[in-house]
N, C-alpha and C positions, 0 to 999 in steps of 0.2 A: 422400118417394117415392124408390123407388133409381132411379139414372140409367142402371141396365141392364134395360132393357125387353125381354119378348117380343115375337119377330114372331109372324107368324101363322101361319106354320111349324114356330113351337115355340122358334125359337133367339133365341136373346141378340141384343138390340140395342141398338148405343151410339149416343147419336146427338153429334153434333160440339160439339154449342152446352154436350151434358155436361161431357164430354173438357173441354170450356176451362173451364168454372165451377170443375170442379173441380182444374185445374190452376192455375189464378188465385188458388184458397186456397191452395194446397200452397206456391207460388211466394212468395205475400202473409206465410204462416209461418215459412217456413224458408230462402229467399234463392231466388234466381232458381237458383245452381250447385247446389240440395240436390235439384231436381227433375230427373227424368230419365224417361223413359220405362219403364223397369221398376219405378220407384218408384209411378210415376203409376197402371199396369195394375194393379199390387199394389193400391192403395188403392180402382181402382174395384171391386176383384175378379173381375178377366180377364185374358185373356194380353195380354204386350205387342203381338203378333200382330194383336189386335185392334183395338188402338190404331192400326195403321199402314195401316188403311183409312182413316182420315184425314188422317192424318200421317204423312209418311212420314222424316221425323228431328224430330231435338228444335229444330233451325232453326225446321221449320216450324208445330213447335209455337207456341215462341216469336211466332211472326211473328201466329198465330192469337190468340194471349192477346194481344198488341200492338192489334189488329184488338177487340179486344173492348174493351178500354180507350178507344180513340179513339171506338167507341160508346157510351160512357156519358157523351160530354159534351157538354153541352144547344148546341146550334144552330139554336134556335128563339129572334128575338130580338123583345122587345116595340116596334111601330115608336112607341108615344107615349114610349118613354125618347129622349133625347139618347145623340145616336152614343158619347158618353163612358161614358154609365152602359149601354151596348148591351157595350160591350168590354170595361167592367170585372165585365159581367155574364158573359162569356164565359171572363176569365179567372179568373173566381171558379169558374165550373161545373171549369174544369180542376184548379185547385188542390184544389179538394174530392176529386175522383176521383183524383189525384193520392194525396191523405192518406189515401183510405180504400184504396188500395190501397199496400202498400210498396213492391212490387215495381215497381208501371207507371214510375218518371219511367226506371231503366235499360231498362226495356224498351222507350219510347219513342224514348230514346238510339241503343240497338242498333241497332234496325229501322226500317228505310226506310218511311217511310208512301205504302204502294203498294197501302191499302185503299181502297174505298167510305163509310168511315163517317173516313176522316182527311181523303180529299177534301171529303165534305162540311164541315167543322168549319175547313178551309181556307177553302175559299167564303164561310163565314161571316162570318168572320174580314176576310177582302177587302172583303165588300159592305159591312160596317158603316165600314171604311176609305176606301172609294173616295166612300160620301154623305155622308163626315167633309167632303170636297173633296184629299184627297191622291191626287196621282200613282199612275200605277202601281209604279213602282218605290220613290217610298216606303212606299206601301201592303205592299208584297210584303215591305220589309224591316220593319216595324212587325210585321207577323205574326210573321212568324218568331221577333221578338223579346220579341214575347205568349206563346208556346210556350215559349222557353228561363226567361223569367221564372220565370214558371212551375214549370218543372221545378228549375232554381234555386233557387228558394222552398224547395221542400219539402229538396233535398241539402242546403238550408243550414241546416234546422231542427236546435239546438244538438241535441245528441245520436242522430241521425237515422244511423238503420245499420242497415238491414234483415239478417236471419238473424242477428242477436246481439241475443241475451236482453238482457231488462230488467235484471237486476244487473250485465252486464257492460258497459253504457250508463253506468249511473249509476256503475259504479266507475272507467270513463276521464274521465266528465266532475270526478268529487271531485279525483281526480291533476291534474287539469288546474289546477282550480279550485285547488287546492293550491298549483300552482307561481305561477300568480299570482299571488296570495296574498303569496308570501315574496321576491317580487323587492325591490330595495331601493326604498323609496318614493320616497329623492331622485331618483333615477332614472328610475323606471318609476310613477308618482304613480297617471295613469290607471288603469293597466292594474288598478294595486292597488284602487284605487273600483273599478273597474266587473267582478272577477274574479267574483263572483254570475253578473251578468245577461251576463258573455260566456260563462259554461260552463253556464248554465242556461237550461229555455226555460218555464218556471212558467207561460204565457198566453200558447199556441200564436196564438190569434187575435190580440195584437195585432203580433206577428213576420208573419202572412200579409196583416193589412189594411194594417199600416204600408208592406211591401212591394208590393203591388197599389197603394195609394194611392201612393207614389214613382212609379211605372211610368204610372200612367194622369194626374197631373200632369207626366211628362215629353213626354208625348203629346198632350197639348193645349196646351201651351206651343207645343210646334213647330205644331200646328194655327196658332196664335194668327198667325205668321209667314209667312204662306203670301199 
């Protein structure tokens, strides 16, 4: 279905929730800097003119596709799990929409979560913290650092660089892999074992569970202290 609908007047109509879907792929293909407003009008096949009955710069573009992200992550928590498997369920819903978008963890970075759907995912985040038995102020810093996890996870996934193609991933991480490689082993012994698995990431999931499981045993440890 195209995303430019008649009104019933005859004229063209875009509706906002379009505008983002399809700026979220544009942004998701080709880097957050490749998308613009004229690029974006071009591709729904309208003026950019049209575009700014919604938005009125590419800020607040940004800030909208930001908003749509933080809506795609699950903040409904099951109450028969343990407050542990509640959080790690929470940061799992994030890393997922995290990966399947490229573009969201800088978008998230950019833009101030001064939506509706970050507040909620906030709260979430708190209340499974606060029936853990933690403080408010730990509570408030544990989130925060559910979040950055998170986004961390995915900038840290070995060859992970959105708006650059696939051959040009795999040709920095060979170079890479290469100079490891040829360090002198009396030397650098490790680095030459392990020059594979630090410039490759062959089994995405166990680089995101190994790291979600770090995070959510560091967080129950300090539970455990309380």
């Amino acid at each position: 279905m195209s995303p430019v609908q008649q009104g019933d007047d005859g004229r063209a109509r875009l509706s906002k929730a379009a505008v983002v879907e399809r700026a979220l792929k544009l942004a998701d293909a080709d880097g957050l800097e490749a998308l613009t407003i004229r690029r974006l009008a071009a591709d729904l096949g309208v003026t950019p003119m049209a575009l700014y009955w919604h938005f009125r710069s590419k800020e607040e573009l940004l800030a909208g596709l930001a908003e749509a992200i933080w809506g795609e992550i699950e903040v409904v928590v099951d109450p028969a799990l343990s407050w542990s498997e509640q959080l790690r369920g929470g940061l799992e819903s994030l890393v997922g929409v995290l990966r399947a978008h490229p573009s969201a963890a800088q978008l998230l970075i950019d833009h101030e979560a001064k939506n509706e759907a970050a507040t909620q995912v906030t709260e979430a985040a708190l209340e499974v913290l606060r029936s853990a038995g933690f403080d408010p102020s730990h509570a408030a810093e544990i989130a925060r650092q559910t979040l950055w996890t998170g986004i961390m996870l995915v900038l840290g996934e070995v060859g992970f660089d959105p708006g650059v193609s696939q051959a040009e991933r795999e040709e920095a991480q060979r170079v890479k892999r290469v100079r490891f490689s040829m360090l002198p082993p009396d030397k650098f012994p490790r680095l030459v074992e392990c020059a594979i698995p630090m410039t490759a990431c062959d089994d995405p999931e166990f680089h995101y569970q190994l790291g979600i499981g770090i995070f959510i045993a560091g967080v129950e440890a300090l539970a455990a202290k309380q």
